[in-house]
C-alpha positions as CSV (number, residue, x, y, z in Angstrom):
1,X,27.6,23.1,198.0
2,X,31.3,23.1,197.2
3,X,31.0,22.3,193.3
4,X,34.2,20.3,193.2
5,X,33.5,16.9,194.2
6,X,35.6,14.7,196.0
7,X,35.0,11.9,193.6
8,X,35.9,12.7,189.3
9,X,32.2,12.6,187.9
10,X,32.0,12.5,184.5
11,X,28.4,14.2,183.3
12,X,26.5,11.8,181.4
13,X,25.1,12.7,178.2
14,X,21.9,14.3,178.1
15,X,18.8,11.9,179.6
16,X,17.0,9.8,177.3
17,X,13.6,10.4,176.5
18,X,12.3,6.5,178.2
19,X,13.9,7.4,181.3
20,X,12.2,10.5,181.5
21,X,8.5,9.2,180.5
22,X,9.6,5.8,183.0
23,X,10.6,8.1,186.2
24,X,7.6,10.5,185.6
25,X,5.4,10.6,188.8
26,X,2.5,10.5,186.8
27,X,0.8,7.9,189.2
28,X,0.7,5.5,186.4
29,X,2.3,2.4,185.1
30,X,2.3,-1.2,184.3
31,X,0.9,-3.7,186.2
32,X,4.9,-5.8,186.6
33,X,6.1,-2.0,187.7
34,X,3.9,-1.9,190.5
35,X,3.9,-5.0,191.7
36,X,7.3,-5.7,191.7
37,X,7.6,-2.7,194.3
38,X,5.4,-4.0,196.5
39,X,7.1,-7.8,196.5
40,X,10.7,-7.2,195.7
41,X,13.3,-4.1,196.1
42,X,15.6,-3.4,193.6
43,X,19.1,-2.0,194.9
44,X,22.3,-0.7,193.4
45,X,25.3,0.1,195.8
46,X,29.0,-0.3,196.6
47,X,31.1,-3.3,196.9
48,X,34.5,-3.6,198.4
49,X,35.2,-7.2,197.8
50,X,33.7,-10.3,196.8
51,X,29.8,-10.2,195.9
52,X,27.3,-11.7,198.3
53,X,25.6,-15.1,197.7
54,X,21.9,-13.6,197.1
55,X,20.9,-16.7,198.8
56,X,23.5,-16.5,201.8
57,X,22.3,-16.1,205.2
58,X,23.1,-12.7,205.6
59,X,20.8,-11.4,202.8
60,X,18.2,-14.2,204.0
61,X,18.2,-12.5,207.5
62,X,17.7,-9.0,206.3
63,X,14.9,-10.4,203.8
64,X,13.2,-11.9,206.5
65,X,13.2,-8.6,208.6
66,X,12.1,-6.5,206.0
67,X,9.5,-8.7,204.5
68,X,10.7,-8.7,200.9
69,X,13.1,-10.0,198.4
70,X,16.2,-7.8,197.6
71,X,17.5,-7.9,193.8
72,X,20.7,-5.9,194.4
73,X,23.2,-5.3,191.9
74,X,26.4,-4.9,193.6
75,X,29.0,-2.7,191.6
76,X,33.0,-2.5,193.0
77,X,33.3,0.8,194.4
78,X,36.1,1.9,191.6
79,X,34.0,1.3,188.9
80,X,30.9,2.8,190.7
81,X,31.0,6.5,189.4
82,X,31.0,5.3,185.8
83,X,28.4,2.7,186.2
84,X,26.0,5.2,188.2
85,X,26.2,7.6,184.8
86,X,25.6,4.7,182.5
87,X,22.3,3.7,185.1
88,X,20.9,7.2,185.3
89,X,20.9,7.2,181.5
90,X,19.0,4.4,181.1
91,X,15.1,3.4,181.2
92,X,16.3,0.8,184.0
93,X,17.1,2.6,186.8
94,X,16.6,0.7,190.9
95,X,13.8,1.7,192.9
96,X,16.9,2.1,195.6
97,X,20.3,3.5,194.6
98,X,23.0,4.6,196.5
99,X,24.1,8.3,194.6
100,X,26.5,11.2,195.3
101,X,23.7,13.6,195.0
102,X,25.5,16.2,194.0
103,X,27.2,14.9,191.0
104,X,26.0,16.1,187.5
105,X,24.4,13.2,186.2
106,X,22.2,12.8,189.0
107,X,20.9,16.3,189.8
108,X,20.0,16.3,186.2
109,X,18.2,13.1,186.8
110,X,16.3,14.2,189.9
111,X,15.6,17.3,188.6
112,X,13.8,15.7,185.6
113,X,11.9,14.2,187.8
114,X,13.3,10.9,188.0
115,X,13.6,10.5,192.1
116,X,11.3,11.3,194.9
117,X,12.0,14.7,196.6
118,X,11.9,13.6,200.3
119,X,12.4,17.3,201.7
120,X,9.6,17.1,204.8
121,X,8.4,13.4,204.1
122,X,11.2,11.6,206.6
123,X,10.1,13.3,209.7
124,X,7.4,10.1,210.0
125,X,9.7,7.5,209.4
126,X,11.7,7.0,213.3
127,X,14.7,5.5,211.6
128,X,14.8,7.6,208.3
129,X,14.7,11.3,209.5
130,X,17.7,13.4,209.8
131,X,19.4,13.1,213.4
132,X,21.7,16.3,212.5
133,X,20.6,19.5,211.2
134,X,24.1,20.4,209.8
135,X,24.6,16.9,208.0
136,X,21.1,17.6,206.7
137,X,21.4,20.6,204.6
138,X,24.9,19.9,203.4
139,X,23.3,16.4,201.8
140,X,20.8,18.7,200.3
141,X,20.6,19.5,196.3
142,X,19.9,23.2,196.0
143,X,17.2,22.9,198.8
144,X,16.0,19.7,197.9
145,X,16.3,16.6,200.0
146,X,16.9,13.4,197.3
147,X,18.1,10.9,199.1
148,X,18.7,9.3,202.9
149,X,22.0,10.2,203.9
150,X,24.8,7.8,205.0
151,X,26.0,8.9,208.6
152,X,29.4,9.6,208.7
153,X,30.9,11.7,211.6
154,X,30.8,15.2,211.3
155,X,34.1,15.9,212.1
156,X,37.2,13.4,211.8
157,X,40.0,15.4,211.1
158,X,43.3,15.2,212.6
159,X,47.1,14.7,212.9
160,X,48.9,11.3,213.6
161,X,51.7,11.5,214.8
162,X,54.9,9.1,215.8
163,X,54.7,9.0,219.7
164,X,57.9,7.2,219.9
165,X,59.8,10.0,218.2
166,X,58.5,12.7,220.1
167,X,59.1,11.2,223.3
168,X,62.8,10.5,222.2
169,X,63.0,14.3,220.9
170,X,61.5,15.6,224.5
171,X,58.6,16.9,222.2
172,X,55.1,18.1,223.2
173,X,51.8,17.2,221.2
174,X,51.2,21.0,218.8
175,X,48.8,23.1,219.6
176,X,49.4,25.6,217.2
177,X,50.3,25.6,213.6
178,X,54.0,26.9,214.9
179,X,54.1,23.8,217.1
180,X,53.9,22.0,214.2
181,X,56.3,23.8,212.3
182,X,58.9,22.6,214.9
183,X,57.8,18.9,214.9
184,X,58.7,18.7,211.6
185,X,61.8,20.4,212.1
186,X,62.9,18.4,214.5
187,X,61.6,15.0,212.8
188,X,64.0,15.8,209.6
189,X,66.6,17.1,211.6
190,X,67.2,15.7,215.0
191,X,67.3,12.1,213.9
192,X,64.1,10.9,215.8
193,X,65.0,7.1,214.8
194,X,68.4,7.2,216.6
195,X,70.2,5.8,213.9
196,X,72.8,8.8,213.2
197,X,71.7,9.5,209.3
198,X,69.6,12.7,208.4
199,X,66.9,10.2,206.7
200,X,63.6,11.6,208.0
201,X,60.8,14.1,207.2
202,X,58.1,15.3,209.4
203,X,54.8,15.4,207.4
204,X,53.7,12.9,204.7
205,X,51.5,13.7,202.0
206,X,50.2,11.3,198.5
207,X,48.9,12.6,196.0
208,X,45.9,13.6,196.0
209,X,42.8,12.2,193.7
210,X,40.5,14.8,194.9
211,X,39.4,18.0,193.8
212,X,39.6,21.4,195.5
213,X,37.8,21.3,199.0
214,X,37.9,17.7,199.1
215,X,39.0,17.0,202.9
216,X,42.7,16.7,201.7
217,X,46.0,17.7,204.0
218,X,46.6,21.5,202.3
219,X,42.3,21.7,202.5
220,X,42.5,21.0,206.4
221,X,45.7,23.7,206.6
222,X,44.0,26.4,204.8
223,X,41.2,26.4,207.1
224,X,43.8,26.3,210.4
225,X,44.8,29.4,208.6
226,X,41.5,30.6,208.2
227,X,40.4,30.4,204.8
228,X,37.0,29.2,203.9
229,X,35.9,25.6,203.8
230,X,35.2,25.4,200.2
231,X,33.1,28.5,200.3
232,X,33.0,31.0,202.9
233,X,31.2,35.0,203.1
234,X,33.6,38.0,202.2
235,X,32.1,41.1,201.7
236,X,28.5,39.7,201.6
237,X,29.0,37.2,199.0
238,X,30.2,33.7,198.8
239,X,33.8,33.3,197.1
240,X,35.4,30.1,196.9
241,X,38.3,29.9,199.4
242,X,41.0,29.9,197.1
243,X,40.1,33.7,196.4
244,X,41.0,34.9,199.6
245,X,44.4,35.6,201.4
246,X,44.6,32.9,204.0
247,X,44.7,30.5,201.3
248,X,47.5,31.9,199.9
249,X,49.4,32.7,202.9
250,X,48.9,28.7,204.3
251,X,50.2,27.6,200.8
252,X,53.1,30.2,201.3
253,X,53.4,28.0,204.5
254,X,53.7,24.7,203.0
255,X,55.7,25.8,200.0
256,X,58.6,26.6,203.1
257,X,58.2,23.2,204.4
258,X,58.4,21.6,200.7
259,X,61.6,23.5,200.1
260,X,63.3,23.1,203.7
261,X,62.4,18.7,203.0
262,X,60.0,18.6,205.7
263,X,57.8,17.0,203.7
264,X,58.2,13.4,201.9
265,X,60.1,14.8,198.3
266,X,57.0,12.3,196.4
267,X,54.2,14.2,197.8
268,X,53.0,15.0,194.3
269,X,53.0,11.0,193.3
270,X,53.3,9.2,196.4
271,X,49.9,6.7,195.4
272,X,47.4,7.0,198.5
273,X,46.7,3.9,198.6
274,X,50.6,3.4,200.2
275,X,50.0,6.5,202.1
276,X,50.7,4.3,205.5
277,X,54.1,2.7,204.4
278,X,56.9,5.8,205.2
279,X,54.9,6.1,208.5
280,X,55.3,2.8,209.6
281,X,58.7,2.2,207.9
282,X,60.0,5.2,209.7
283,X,60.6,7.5,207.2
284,X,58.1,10.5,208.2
285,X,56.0,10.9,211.1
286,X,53.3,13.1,210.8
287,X,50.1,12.1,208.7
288,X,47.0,14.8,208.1
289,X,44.0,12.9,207.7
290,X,40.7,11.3,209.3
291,X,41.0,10.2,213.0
292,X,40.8,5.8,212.1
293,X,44.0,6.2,210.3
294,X,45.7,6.6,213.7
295,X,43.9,2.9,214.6
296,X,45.0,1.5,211.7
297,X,48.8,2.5,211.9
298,X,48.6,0.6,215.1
299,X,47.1,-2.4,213.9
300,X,50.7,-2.1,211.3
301,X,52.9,-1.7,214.1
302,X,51.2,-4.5,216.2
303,X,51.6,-7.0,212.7
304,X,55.6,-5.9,212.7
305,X,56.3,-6.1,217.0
306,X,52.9,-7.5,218.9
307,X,55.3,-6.8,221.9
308,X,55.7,-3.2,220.6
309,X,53.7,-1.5,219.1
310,X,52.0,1.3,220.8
311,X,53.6,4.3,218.7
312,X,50.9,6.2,217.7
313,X,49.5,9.2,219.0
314,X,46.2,11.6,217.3
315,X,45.9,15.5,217.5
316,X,43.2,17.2,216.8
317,X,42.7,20.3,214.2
318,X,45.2,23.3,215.7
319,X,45.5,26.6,216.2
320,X,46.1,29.2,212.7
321,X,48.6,32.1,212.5
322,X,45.4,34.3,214.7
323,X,45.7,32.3,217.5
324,X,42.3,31.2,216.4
325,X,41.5,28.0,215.9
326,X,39.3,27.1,212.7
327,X,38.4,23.1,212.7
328,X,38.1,21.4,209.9
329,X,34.9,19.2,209.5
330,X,33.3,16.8,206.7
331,X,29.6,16.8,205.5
332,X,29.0,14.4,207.8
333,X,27.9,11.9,205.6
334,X,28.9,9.8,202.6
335,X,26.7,9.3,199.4
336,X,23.0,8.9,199.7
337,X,20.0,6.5,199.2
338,X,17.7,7.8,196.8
339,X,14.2,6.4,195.4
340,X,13.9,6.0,191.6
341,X,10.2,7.0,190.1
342,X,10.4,4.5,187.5
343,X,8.5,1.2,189.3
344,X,7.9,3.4,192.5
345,X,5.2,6.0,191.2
346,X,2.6,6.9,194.0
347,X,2.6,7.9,197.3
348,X,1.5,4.5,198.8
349,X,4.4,3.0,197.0
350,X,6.9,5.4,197.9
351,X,5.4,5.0,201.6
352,X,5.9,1.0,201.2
353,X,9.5,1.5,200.3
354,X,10.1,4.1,202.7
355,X,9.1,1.9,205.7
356,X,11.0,-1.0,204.3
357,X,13.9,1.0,204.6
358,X,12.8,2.4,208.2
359,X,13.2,-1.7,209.0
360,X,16.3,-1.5,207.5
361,X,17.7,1.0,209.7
362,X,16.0,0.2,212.8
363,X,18.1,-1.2,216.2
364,X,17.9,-4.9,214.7
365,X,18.2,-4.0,210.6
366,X,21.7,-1.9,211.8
367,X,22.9,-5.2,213.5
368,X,22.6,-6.9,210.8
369,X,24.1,-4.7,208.3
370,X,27.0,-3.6,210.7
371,X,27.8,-6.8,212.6
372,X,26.4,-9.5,211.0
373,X,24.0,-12.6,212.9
374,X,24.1,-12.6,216.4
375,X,25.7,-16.4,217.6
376,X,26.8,-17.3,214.0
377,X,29.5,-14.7,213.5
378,X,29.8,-12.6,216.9
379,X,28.7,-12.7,220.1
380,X,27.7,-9.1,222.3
381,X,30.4,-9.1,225.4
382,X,28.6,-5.3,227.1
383,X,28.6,-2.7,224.7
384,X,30.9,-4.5,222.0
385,X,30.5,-6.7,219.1
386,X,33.3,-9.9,219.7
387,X,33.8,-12.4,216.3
388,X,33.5,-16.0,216.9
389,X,33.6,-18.9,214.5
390,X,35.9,-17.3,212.2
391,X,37.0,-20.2,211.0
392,X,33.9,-22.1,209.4
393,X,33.9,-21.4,205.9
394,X,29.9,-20.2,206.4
395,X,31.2,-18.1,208.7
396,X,33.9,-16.5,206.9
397,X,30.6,-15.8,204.1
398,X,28.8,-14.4,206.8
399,X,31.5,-11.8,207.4
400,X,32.9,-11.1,203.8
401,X,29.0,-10.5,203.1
402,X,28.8,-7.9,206.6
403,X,32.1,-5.7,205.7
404,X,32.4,-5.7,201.9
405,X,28.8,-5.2,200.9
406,X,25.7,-5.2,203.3
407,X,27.3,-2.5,205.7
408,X,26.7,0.0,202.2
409,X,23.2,-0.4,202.6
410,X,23.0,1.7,206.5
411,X,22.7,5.3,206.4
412,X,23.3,5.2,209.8
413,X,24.8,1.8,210.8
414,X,28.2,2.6,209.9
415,X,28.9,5.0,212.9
416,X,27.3,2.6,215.5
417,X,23.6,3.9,216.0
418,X,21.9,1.2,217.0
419,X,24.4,-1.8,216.2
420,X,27.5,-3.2,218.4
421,X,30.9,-1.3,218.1
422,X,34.3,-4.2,217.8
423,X,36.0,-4.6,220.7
424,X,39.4,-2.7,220.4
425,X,42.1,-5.8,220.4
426,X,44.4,-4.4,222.7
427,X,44.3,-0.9,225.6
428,X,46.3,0.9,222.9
429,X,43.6,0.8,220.0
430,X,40.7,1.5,223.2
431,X,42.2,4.6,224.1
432,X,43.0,5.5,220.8
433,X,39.1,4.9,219.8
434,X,38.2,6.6,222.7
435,X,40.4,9.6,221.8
436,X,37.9,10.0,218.4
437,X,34.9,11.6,220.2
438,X,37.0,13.3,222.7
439,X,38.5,15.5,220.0
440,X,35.7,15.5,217.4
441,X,33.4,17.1,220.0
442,X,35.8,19.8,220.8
443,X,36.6,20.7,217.7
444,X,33.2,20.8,216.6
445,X,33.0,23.9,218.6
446,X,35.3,25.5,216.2
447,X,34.2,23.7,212.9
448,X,34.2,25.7,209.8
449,X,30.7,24.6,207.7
450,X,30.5,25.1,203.9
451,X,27.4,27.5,203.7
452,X,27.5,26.4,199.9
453,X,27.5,22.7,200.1
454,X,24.1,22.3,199.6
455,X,24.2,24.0,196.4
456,X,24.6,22.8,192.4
457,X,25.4,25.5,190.2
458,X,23.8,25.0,187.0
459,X,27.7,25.9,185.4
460,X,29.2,23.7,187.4
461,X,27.3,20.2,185.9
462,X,27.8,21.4,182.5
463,X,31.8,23.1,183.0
464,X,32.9,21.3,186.2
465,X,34.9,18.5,185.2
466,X,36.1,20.8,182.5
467,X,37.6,23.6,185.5
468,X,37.8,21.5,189.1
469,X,41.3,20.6,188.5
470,X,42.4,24.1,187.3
471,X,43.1,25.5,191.0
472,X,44.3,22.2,192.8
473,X,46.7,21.2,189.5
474,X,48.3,25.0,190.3
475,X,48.6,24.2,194.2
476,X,50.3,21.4,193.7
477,X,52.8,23.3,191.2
478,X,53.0,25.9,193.2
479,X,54.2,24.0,196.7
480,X,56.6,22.0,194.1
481,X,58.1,25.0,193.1
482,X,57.0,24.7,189.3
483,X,55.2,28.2,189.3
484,X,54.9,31.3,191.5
485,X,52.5,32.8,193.4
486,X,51.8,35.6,190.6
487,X,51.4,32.5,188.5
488,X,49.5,30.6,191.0
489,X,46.8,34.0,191.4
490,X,46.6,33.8,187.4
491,X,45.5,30.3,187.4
492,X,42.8,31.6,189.9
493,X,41.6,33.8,187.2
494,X,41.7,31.3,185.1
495,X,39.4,29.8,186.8
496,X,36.7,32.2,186.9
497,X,37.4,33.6,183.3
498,X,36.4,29.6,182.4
499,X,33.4,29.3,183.8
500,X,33.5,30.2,187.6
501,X,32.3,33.9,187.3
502,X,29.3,31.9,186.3
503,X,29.1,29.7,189.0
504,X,30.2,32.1,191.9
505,X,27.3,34.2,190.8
506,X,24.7,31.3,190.8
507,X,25.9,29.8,194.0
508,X,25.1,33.8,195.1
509,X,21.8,33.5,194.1
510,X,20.9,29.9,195.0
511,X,22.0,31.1,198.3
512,X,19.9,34.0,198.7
513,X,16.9,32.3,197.3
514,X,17.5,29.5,200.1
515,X,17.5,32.7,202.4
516,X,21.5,32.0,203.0
């Protein structure tokens, strides 16, 4: 596992002694517990917008396909981390509960025994077992599988670039990472907007709420220079990839481009949720990020100039410094569904709840959570998913209740098994869309795994939150010209002088004891 999650975790305080007798698989319990697992499912997952009616017709639909009553408690997705902690440490925890099972709170949760170990009992369940082996371990916990993951495609990376400004510049799409040294040379210098003022920069960055090895631009350049992803094998051992010399010599790399103004002079504040906005106000034109980000810079040009607005182009992952290429690719998955012990305590109840969920994620459960009721909100037109009645208010609920809730509940309706892709709105956004798998399957042939990402080290739950930000914190000095590189290496110490010798040495052995 890489022990520096994407999301900031904090580790809830140590579990109390009711949740520990509640979630103990003891084959007990009271009467209401076990009952209320056979007649109703109780749910906690992310919410992007307004809360579903629980008596809509959306959750009416998937109640009747499923054969019980759903008591979810939808929680916004910024609050979510803190309210997952606050659950976990209580004696009231969901019989379903979507978790990032490798933060702190919950491995110590599961491995009190408070959630089913599924490792070998999803193979029965058609819908349920893993359709990736690769996706599969990395949504492990030290060997353990805790929860169902949440498809997600295994590799999205990529660079969106302005295809207007290379075509006034006479420039070809890069290939290497030299190539795109000289796009963004030319974007800052050659005035790719024709307006006769130097106002341009070639690559935008934000900054950057993650943690090391979370999928940001400088993670997806190390690896084109061939660092690890995350973790990677020197000399027989695993070493995080900032201890090695291609993560120094791609930050050497970006530091030029910082100093030369290549890059947008706010990278270290720029808020990501504005990322888009220098893009399409033609300001930079280069963005380092997943693949839909190209799709939805077009939809922004087509809301400015509906007559003009096909300016987008995607690149995939590039060749490093080798002449090698090294992809960058994500775990494939986001978050997982795992199955409290507290109501759910035997094997027939576990089995109950699992095929409930096998429903959920069949061919018809998918549709419903991905697209919504056939003939009330969309229509099928050949393989695509076409919205109709958009205006009825009932509608409208229909929908809101589909994108901003329900679709949290598919581990696998999200990336179209089984349910209806939207038709692309124009040619532009259906080539674009078709570009996705065209460039995620070639550069899966390159992709650089994390051999540690199914791993917790013990260090890391109780230091993590203390020493993630050490290394990423220096980076970001470091490209800014705040420190050196001397300065930069000594933060790396740092690092493992605060608790990282620790956890390098029981990634190591949680490695070898997996037979890694």
């Amino acid at each position: 596992m890489t022990i520096f999650s994407p999301r900031r975790i904090a580790v809830a305080a140590a579990l109390s002694t009711a949740l520990l007798a509640a979630s103990a698989c003891s084959g007990g319990g009271d009467d209401k517990g076990g009952q209320a697992a056979s007649t109703e499912l109780t749910v906690m997952t992310k919410l992007f917008g307004t809360a579903p009616d629980p008596n809509g017709e959306l959750q009416q639909a998937v109640e009747k396909l499923i054969g019980k009553k759903l008591k979810i408690t939808w929680v916004p997705n910024a609050e979510y981390g803190d309210k997952a902690n606050v659950t976990l440490a209580s004696d009231n925890i969901p019989d379903v509960m979507t978790v990032n099972e490798k933060s702190p709170s919950f491995v110590k949760a599961a491995e009190a025994g408070a959630f089913w170990d599924l490792t070998g009992k999803l193979d029965k369940y058609p819908n349920l077992k893993p359709a990736n082996e690769q996706t599969a371990k990395n949504s492990q916990t030290n060997g353990k599988t805790y929860g169902i993951y949440r498809v997600r495609p295994l590799l999205r990376s990529g660079i969106v670039i302005r295809k207007d400004w290379l075509a006034k510049l006479g420039l070809q799409e890069p290939k290497t990472v030299d190539d795109l040294y000289a796009i963004a040379k030319a974007f800052t210098e050659k005035d790719p907007d024709g307006n006769g003022k130097k106002d341009t920069y070639g690559l935008i960055i934000p900054k950057w709420p993650g943690n090391y090895a979370s999928a940001s631009p400088y993670d997806v350049v190390e690896t084109w220079f061939g660092a690890p992803n995350g973790w990677g094998e020197r000399d027989g051992k695993l070493v995080p990839g900032f201890d090695t010399p291609e993560f120094l010599a791609a930050n050497r790399w970006l530091r030029t481009w910082v100093q030369e103004g290549l890059v947008n002079p706010d990278f270290a504040t720029l808020d990501s949720a504005n990322w888009n906005d220098p893009f399409v106000q033609g300001k930079g034109g280069m963005i380092i990020d997943v693949n839909v980000r190209a799709t939805q810079l077009l939809d922004l040009f087509k809301e400015k100039n509906p007559k003009d607005f096909d300016k987008v182009t995607l690149v995939g992952n590039l060749a490093g410094p080798d002449g090698e290429k090294h992809s960058y690719p994500f775990t494939g998955y986001n978050d997982v569904l795992a199955i409290s012990k507290q109501h759910i305590r035997t094997d027939e109840q576990l089995d109950d709840v699992l095929k409930t969920l096998d429903k959920l994620e069949s061919k018809e459960g998918s549709i419903l959570l991905t697209n919504g009721i056939e003939g009330r909100n969309f229509k099928v037109e050949g393989e695509y998913a076409v919205p109709i009645n958009q205006e009825d208010p009932k509608v409208k609920a229909i929908q809101n209740d589909v994108d901003k809730a329900f679709i949290q509940l598919g581990t696998r309706a999200s990336v179209g098994t089984g349910a209806y892709q939207l038709r692309p709105a124009d040619e532009a956004s259906r080539k674009m869309r078709e570009k996705f798998d065209v460039l995620m399957n070639e550069d899966l042939k390159t992709a650089v795994f994390n051999p540690a990402l199914g791993f917790v080290a013990p260090t890391a739950v109780a230091k993590g939150q203390t020493i993630d930000t050490i290394v990423p914190d220096a980076r970001i000095k470091y490209l800014s010209g705040a420190i050196t590189e001397d300065q930069l290496k000594a933060q790396i110490k740092r690092w493992y002088d605060s608790g990282g010798t620790d956890i390098a040495k029981e990634i190591n052995d949680l490695s070898a004891k997996a037979g890694g």
